[in-house]
MIDOSE-1310 file (N, C-alpha, C; in nm, 2 decimals, decimal comma, always signed):
residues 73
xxxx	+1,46/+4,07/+8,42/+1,44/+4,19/+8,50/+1,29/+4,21/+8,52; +1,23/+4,20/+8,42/+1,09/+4,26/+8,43/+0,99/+4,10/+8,52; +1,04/+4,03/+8,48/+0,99/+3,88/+8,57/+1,02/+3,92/+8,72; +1,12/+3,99/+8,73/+1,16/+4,01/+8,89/+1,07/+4,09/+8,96
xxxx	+1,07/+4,20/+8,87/+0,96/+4,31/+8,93/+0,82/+4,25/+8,92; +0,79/+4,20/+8,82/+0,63/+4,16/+8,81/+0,61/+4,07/+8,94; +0,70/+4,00/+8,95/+0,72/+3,87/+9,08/+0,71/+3,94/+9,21; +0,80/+4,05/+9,23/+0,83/+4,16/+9,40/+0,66/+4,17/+9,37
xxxx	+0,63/+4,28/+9,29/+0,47/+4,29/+9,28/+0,39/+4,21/+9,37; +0,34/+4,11/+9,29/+0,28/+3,95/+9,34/+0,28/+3,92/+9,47; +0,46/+3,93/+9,52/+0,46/+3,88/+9,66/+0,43/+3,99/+9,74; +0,43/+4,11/+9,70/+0,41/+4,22/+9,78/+0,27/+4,26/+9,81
xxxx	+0,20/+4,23/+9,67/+0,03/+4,21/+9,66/-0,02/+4,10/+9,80; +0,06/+3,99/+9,78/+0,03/+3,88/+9,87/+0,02/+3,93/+10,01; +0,12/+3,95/+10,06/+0,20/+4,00/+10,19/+0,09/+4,11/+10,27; +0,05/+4,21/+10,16/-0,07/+4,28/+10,25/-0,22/+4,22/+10,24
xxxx	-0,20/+4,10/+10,15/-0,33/+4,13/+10,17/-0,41/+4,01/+10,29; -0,27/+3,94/+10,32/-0,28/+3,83/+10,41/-0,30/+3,91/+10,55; -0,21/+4,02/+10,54/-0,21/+4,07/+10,67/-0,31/+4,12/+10,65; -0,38/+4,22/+10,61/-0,50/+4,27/+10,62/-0,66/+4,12/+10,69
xxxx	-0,61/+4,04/+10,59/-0,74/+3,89/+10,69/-0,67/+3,92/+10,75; -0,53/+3,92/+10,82/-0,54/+3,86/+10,99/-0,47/+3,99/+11,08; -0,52/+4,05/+11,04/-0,51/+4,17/+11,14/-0,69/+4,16/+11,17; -0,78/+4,13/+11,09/-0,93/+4,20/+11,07/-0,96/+4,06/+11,17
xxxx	-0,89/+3,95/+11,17/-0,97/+3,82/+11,22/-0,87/+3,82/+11,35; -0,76/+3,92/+11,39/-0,71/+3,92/+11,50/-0,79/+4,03/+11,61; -0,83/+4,12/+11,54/-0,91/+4,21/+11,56/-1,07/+4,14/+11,63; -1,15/+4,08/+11,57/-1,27/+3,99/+11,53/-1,24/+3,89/+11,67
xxxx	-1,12/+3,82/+11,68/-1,12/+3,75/+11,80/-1,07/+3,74/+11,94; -1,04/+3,90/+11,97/-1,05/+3,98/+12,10/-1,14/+4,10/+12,13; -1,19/+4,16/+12,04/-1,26/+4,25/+12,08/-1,39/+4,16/+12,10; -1,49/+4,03/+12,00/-1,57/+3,99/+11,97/-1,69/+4,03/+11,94
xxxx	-1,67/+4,17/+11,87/-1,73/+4,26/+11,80/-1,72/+4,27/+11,67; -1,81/+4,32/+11,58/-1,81/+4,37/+11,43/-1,82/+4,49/+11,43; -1,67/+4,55/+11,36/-1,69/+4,70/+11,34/-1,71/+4,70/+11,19; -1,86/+4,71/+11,20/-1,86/+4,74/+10,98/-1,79/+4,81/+10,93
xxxx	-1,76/+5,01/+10,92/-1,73/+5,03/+10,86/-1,52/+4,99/+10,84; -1,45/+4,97/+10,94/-1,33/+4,86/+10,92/-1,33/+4,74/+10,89; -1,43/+4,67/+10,88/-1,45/+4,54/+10,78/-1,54/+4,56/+10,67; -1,54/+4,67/+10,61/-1,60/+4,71/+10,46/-1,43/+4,77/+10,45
xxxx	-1,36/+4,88/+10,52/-1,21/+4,88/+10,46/-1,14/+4,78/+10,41; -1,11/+4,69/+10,46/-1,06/+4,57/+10,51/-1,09/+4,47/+10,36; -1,26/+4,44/+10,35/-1,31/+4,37/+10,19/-1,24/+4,50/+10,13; -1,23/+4,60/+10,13/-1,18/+4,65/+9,98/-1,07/+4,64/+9,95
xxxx	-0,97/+4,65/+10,05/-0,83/+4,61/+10,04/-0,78/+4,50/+10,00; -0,88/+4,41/+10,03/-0,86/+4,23/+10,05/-0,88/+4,24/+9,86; -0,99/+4,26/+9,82/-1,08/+4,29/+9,71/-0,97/+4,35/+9,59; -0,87/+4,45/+9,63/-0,74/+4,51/+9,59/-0,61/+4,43/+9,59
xxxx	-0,62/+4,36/+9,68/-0,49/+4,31/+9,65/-0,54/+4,16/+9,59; -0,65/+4,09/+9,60/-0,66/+3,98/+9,51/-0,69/+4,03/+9,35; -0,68/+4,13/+9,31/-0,71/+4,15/+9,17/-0,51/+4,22/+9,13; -0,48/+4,23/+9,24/-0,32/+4,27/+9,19/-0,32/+4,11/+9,19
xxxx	-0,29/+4,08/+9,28/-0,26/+3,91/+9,26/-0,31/+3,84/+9,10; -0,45/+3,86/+9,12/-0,49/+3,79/+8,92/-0,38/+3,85/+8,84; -0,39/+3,95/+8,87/-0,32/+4,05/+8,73/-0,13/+4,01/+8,69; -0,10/+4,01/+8,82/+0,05/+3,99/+8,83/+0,11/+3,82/+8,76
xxxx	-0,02/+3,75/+8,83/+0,02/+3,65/+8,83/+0,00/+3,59/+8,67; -0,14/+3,63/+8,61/-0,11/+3,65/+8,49/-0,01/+3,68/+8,40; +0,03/+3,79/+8,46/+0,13/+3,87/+8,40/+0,24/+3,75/+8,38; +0,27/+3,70/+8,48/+0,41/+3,63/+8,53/+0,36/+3,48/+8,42
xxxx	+0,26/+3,44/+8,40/+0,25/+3,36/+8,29/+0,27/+3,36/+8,19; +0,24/+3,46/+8,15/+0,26/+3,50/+7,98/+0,42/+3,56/+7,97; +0,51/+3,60/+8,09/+0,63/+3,65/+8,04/+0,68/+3,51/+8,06; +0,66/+3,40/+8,14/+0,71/+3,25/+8,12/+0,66/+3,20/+7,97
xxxx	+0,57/+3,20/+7,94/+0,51/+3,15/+7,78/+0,56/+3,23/+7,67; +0,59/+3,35/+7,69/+0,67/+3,42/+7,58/+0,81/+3,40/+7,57; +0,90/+3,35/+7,66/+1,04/+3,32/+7,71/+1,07/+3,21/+7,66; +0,97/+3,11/+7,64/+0,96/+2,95/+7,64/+1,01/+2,94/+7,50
xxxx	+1,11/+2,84/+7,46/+1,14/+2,83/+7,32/+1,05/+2,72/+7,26; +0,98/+2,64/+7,35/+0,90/+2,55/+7,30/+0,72/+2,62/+7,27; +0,65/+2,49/+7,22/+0,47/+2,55/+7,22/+0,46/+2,58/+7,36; +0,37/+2,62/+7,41/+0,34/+2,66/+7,55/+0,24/+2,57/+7,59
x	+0,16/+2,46/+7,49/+0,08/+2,39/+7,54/+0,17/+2,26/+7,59
């Protein structure tokens, strides 16, 4: 159960933060402008969901290595 949730997390972490690059680089390739302060939103979001990503995916390691009946090396 708790693998499930940490996993929804991860994919969910994934999911915005893909969209956020390609909304910003859909954005980027019709206007063919830089709006800084929406592409300083944009890195912080990106910036937020790659540290949910470290974190989860960590997470989802060690509930696989603690589960494991064998060494984990």
């Amino acid at each position: 159960m708790l693998q499930q949730a940490v996993l929804f997390i991860h994919v969910i972490a994934f999911a915005m933060t893909l969209s956020a690059v390609l909304r910003e680089d859909w954005r980027l390739l019709v206007t063919r402008r830089v709006d800084a302060p929406r592409l300083v939103r944009t890195a912080r979001a990106v910036s937020i969901g790659l540290a949910v990503l470290w974190s989860s995916g960590l997470a989802l390691v060690a509930i696989d290595a603690a589960s494991s009946a064998g060494p984990w090396w």
